[in-house]
C-alpha positions as a LaTeX table, in Angstrom:
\begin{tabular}{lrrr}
\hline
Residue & $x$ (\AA) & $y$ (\AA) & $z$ (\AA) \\
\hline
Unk1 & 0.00 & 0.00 & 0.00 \\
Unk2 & 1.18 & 3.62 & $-0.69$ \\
Unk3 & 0.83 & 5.53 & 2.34 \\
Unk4 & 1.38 & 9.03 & 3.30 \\
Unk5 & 2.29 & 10.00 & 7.18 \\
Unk6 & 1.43 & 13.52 & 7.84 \\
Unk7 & 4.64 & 14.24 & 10.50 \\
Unk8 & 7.84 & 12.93 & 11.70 \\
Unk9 & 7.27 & 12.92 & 15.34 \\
Unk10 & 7.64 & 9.98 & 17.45 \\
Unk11 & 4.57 & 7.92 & 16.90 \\
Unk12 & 4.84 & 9.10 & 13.30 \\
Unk13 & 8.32 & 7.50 & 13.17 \\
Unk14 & 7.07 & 4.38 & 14.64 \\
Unk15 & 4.11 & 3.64 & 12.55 \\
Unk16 & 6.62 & 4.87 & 9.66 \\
Unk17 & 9.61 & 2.02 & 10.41 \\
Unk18 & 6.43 & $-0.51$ & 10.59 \\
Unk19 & 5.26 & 0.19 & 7.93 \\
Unk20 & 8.55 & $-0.17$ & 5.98 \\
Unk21 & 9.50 & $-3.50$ & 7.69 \\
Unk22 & 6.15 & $-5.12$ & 6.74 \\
Unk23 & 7.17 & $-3.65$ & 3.04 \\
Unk24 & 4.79 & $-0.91$ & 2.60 \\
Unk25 & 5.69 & 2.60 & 0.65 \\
Unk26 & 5.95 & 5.00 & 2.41 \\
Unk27 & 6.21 & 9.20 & 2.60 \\
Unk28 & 6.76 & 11.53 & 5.66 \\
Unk29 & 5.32 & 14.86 & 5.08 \\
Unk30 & 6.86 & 17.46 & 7.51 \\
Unk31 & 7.68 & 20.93 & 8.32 \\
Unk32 & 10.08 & 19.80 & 11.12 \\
Unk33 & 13.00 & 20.42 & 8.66 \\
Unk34 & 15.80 & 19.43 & 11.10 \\
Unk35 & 14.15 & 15.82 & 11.29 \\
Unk36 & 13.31 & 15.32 & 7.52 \\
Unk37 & 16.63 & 16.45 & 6.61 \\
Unk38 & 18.14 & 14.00 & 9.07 \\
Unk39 & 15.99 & 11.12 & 7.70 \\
Unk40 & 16.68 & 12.01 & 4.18 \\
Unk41 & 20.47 & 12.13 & 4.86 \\
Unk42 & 20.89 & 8.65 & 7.47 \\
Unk43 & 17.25 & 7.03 & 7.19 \\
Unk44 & 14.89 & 6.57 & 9.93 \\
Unk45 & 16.33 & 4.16 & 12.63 \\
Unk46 & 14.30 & 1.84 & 15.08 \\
Unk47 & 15.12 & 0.93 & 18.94 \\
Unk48 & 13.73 & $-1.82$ & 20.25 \\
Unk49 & 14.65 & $-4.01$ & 23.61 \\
Unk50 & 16.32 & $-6.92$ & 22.83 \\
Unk51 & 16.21 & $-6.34$ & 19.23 \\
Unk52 & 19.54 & $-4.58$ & 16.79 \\
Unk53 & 18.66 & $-1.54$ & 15.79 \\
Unk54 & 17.45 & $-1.33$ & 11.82 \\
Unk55 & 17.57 & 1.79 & 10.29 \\
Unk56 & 14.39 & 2.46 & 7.09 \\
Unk57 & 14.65 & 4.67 & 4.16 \\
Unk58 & 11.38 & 6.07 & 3.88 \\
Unk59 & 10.21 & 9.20 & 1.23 \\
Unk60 & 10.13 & 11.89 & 3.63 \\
Unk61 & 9.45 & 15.78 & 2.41 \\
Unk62 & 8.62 & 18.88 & 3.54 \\
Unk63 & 6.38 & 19.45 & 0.46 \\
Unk64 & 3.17 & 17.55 & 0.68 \\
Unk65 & 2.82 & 17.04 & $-3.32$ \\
Unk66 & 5.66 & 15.26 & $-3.54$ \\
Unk67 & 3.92 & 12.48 & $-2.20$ \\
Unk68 & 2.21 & 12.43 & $-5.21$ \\
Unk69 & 4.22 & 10.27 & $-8.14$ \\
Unk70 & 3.20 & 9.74 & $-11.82$ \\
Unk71 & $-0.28$ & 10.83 & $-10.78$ \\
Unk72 & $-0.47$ & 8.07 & $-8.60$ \\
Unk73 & $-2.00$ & 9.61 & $-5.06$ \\
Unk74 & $-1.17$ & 7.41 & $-1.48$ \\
Unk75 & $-4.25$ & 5.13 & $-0.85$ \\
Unk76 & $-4.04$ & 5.81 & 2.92 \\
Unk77 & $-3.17$ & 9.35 & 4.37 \\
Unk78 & $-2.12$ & 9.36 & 7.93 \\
Unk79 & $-2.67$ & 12.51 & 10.21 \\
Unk80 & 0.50 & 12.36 & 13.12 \\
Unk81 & 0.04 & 15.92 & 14.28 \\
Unk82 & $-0.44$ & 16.98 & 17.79 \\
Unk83 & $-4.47$ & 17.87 & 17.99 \\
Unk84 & $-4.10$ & 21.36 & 18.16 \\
Unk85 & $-2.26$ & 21.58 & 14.86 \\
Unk86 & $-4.73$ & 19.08 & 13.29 \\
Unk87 & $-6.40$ & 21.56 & 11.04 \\
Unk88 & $-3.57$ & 23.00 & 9.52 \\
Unk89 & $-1.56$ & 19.26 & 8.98 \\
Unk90 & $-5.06$ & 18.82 & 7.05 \\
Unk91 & $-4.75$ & 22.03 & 4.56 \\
Unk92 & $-1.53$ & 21.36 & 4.25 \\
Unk93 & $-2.13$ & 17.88 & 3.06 \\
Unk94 & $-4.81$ & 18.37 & 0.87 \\
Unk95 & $-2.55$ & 18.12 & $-2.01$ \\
Unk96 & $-1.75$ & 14.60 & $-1.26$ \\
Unk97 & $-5.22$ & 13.29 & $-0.63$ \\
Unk98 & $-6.27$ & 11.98 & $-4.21$ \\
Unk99 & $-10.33$ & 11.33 & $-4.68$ \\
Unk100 & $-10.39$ & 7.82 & $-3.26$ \\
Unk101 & $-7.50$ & 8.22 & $-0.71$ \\
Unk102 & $-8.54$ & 7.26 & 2.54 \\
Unk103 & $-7.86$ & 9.65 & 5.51 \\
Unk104 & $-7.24$ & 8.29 & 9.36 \\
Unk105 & $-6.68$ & 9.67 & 12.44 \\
Unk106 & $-5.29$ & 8.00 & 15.35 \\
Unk107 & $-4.14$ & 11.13 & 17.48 \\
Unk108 & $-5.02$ & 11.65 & 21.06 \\
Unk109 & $-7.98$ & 12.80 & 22.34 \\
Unk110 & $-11.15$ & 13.07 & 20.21 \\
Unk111 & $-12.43$ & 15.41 & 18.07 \\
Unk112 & $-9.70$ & 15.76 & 15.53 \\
Unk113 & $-11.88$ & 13.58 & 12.93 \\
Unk114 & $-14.61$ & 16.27 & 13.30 \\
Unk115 & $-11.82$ & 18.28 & 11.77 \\
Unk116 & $-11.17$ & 16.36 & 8.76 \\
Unk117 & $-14.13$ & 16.30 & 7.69 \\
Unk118 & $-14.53$ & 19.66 & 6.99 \\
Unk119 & $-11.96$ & 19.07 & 4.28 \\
Unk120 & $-12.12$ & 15.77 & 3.40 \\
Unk121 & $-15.39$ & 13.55 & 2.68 \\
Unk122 & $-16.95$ & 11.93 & 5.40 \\
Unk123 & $-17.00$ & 8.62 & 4.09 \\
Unk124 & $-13.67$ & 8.52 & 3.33 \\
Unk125 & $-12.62$ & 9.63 & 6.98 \\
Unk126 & $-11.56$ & 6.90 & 9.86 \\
Unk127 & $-10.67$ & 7.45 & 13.41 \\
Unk128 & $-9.25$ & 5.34 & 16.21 \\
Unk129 & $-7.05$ & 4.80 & 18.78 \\
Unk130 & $-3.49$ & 3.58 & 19.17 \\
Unk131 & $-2.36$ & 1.96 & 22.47 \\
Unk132 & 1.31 & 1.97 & 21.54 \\
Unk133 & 4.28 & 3.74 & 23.50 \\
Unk134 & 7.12 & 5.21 & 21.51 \\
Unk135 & 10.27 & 7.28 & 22.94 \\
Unk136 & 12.81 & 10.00 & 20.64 \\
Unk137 & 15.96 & 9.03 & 20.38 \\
Unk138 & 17.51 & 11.57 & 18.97 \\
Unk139 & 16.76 & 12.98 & 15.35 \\
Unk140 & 15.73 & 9.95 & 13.12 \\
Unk141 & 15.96 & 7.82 & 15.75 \\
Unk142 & 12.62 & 6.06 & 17.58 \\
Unk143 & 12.21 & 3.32 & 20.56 \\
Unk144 & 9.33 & 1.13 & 20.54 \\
Unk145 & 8.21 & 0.69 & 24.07 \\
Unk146 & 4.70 & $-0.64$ & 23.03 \\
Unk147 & 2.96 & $-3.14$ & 26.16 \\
Unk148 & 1.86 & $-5.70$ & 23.54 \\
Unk149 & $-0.07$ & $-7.78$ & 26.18 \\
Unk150 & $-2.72$ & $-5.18$ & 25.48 \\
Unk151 & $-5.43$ & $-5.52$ & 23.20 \\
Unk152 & $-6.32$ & $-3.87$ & 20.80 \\
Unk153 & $-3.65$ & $-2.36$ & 20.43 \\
Unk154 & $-5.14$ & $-0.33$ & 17.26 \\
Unk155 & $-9.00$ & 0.36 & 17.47 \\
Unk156 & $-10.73$ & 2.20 & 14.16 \\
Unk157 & $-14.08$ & 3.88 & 13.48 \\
Unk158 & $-15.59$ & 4.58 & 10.02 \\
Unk159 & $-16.52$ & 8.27 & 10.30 \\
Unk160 & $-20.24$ & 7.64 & 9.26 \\
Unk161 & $-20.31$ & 5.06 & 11.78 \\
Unk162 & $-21.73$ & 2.26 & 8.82 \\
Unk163 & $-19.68$ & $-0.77$ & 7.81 \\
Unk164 & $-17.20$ & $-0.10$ & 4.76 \\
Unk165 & $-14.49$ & $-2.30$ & 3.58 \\
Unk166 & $-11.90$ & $-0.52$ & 4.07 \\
Unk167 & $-12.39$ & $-1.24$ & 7.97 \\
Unk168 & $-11.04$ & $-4.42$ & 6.59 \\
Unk169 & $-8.11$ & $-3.36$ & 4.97 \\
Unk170 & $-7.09$ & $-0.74$ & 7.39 \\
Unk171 & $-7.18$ & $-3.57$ & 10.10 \\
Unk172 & $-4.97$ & $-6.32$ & 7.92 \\
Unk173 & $-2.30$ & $-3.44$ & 6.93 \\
Unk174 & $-1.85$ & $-3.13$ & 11.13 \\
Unk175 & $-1.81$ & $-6.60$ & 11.46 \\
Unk176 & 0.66 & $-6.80$ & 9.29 \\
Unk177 & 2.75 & $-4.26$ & 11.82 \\
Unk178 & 1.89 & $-7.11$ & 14.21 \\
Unk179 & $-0.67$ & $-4.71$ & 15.88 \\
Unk180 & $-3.97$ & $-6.55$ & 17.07 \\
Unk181 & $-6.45$ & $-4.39$ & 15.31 \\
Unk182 & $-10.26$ & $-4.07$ & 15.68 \\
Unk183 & $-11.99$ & $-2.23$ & 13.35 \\
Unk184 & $-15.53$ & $-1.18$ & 12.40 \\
Unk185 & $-18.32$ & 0.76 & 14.16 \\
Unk186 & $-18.25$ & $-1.40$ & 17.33 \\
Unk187 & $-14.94$ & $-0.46$ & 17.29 \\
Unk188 & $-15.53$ & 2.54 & 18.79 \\
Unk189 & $-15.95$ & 1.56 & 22.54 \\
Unk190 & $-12.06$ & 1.24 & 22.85 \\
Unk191 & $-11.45$ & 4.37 & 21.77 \\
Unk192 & $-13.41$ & 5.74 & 23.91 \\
Unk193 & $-11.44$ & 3.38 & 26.30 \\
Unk194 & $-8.29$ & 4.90 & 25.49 \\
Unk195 & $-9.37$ & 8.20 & 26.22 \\
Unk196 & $-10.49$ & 7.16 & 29.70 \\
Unk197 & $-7.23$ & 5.91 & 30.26 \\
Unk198 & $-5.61$ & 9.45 & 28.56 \\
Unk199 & $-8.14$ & 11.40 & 30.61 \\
Unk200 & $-6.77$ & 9.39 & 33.86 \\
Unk201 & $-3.27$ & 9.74 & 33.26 \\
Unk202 & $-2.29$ & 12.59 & 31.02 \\
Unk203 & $-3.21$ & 15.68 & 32.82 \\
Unk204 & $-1.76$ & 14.43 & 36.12 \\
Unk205 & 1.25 & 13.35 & 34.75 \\
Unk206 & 1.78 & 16.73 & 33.48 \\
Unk207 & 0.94 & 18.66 & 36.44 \\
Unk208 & 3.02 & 16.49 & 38.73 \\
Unk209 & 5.55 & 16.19 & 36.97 \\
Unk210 & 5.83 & 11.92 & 37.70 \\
Unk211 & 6.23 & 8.37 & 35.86 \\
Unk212 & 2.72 & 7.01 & 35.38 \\
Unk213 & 3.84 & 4.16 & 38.02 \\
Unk214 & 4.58 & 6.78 & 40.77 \\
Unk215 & 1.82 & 8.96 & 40.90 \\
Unk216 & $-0.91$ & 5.56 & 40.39 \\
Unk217 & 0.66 & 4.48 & 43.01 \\
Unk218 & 0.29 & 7.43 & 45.44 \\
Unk219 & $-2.65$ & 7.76 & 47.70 \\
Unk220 & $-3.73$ & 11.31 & 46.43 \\
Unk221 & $-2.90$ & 10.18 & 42.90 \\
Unk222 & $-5.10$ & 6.86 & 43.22 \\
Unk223 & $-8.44$ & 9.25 & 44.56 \\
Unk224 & $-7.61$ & 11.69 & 41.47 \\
Unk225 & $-8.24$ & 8.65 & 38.96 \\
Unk226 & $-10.87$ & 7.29 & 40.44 \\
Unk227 & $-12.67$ & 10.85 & 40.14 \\
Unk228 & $-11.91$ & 11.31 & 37.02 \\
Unk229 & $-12.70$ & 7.75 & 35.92 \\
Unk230 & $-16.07$ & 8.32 & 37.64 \\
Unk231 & $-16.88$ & 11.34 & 35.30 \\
Unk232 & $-15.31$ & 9.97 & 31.75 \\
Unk233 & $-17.43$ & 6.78 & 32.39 \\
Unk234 & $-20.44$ & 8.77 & 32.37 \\
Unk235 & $-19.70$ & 11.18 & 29.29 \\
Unk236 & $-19.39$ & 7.90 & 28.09 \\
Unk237 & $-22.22$ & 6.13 & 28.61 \\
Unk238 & $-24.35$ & 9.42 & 28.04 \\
Unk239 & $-23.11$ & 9.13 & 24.53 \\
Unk240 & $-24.33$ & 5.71 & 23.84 \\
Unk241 & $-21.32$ & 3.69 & 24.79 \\
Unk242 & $-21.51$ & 0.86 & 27.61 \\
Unk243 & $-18.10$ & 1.38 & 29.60 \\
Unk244 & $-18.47$ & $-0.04$ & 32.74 \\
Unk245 & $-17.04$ & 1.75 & 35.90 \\
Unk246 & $-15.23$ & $-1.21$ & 37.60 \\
Unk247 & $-13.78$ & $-2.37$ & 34.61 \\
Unk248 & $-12.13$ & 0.86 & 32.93 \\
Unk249 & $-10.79$ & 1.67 & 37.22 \\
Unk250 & $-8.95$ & $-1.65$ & 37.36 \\
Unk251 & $-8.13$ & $-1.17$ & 33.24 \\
Unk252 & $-6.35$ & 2.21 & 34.58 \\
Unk253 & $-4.42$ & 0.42 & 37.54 \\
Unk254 & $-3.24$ & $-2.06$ & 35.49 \\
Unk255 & $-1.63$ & 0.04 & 32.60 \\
Unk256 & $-0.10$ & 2.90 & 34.82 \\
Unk257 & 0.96 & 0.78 & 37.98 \\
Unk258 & 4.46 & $-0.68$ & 36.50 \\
Unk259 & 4.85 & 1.70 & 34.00 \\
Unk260 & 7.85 & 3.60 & 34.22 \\
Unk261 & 7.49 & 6.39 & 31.37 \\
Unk262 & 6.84 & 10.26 & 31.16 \\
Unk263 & 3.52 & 10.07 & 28.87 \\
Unk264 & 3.71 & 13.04 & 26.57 \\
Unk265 & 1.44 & 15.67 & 28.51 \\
Unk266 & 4.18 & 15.31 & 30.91 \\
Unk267 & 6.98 & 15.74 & 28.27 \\
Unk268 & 5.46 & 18.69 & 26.83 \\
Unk269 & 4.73 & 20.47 & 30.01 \\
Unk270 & 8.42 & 19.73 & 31.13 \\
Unk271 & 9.34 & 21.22 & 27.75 \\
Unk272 & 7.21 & 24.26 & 27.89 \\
Unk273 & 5.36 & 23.32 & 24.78 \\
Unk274 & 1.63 & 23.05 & 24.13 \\
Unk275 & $-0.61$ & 20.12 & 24.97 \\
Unk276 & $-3.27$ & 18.24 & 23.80 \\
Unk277 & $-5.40$ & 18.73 & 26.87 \\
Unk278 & $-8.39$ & 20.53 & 24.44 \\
Unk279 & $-8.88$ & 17.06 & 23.04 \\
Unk280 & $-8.37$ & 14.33 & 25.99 \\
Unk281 & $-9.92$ & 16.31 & 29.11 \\
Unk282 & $-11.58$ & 18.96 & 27.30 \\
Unk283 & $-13.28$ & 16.49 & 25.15 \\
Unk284 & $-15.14$ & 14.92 & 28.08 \\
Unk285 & $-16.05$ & 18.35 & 29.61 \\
Unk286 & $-17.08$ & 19.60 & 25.90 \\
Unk287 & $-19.19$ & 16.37 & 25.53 \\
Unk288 & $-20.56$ & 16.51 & 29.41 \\
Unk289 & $-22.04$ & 20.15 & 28.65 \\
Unk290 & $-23.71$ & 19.00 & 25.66 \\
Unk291 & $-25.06$ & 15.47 & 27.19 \\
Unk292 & $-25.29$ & 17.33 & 30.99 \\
Unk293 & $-22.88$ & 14.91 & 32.50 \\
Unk294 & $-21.28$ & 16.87 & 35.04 \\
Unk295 & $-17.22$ & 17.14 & 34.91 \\
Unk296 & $-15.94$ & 19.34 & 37.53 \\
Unk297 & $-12.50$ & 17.53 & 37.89 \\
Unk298 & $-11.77$ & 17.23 & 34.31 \\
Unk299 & $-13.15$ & 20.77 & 33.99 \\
Unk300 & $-10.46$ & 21.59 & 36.57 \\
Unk301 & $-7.43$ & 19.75 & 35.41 \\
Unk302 & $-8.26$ & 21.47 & 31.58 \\
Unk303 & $-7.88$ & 25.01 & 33.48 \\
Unk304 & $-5.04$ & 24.62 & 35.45 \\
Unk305 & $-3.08$ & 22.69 & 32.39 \\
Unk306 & $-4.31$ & 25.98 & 29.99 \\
Unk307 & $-2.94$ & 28.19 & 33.15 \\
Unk308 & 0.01 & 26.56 & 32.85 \\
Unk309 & 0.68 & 26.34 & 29.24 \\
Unk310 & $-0.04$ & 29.97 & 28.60 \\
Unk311 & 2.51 & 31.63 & 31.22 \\
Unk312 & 5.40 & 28.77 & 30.65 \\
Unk313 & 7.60 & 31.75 & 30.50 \\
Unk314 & 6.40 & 33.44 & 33.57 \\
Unk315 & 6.86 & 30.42 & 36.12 \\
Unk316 & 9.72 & 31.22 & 38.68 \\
Unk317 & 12.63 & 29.36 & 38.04 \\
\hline
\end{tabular}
């Protein structure tokens, strides 16, 4: 399949070396010129435990029509943007997107399909979630940290929400990543699992500055989740989708209790860069007002992260 990756960032560079391994094409579109220029030069190189590194030679660009040989246009266009810079990855890679390219999204958060589809057809638009862990190494250099013991690891949604066959080809081309996929309408429960779990973790992290293990593990930290688990659970169910409370608590426990790692909330905040909390906590406070599902801890993480973010440079140091 000829597929197009819409950034270079770290989950971009992992689906990226996947994709090559399992002998897909593939193009990275980018404005991060330091990183294509790096990739161009030495090729995209993968980390993995226990593994030798292999370094990929991908088409990587800074020029989304590139992408775009002898007429032929990628079959699959990937959005790997940060949610706040969703719209404009989408302009920009309008060029690319031929009439029946298909365009997915498997970003944090929700909302960033809703996006799309103001540019792009509706029925060619899929969504999902990807429970996979990925570190930067360096320029052109990824580590795949991925917890394979969970599953799915890749969930994705047909926009319109109606069965379409490229559910089934989206979910073989992750298999062949070795990803367990699901994919279709029903589909959609575990991403709205995932951003439970995002919800949970991501904001916290940030604030406190601690490994997911560390602060799941703390007293204060354990009453925090269970709060906001209470309140995601319920956006949830308002909008039709049967998470049950018990389940998604110990679902939480279990993912952040041994797991060393900075999620990347916390790795932006540390780095004085902007989050994604407008599309993981401020999508269940968004979707509470318009259900009337009241979220007053989410509500209050999303303000004190936007505090945060917006007077980086006025913190004492």
């Amino acid at each position: 399949m000829k597929i197009a990756i819409m950034g270079t960032g770290t989950m971009a560079s992992l689906f990226a070396a996947r994709m090559l391994q399992a002998g897909h094409e593939v193009w990275m579109v980018s404005g991060w010129k330091e990183q294509v220029e790096k990739i161009a030069a030495d090729g995209l190189t993968l980390e993995q435990d226990g593994c030798e590194d292999i370094t990929f030679y991908p088409h990587v660009t800074l020029n989304a029509a590139d992408a775009v040989t002898d007429g032929v246009f990628p079959e699959l266009v990937m959005i790997s943007s940060k949610g706040y810079q969703t719209e404009r990855t989408v302009k920009n890679a309008l060029p690319l997107i031929g009439k029946e390219s298909r365009v997915l999204t498997l970003q944090n958060g929700m909302g960033n399909a809703e996006i799309i589809v103001g540019y792009v057809p509706a029925e060619r638009v899929f969504f999902g979630a990807a429970s996979l862990a990925s570190d930067a190494k360096g320029l052109g250099r990824v580590k795949d940290t991925t917890n394979r013991n969970r599953t799915p690891l890749i969930s994705i949604v047909p926009f319109t929400r109606k069965d379409d066959d490229w559910c089934s080809r989206l979910a073989k081309l992750f298999e062949s990543l070795g990803y367990s996929t699901a994919a279709g309408p029903a589909a959609e429960r575990f991403v709205w699992k995932k951003l439970c779990l995002n919800s949970c973790g991501n904001a916290l992290a940030g604030l406190s500055q601690l490994a997911n293990y560390v602060y799941s593990n703390d007293q204060d930290g354990f009453i925090l989740i269970s709060k906001i688990m209470t309140e995601c659970v319920a956006v949830a169910r308002a909008n039709g989708v049967p998470l049950d409370y018990d389940e998604m608590r110990a679902f939480a426990q279990a993912t952040y209790y041994n797991q060393h790692h900075f999620v990347s909330m916390c790795q932006d905040m540390h780095n004085k860069r902007q989050t994604e909390i407008d599309t993981i906590n401020g999508f269940i406070v968004s979707e509470g007002r318009r259900l009337g599902v009241p979220t007053p801890v989410n509500e209050t993480l999303v303000h004190l992260v936007r505090l945060i973010q917006r007077h980086y440079a006025d913190q004492w140091t």
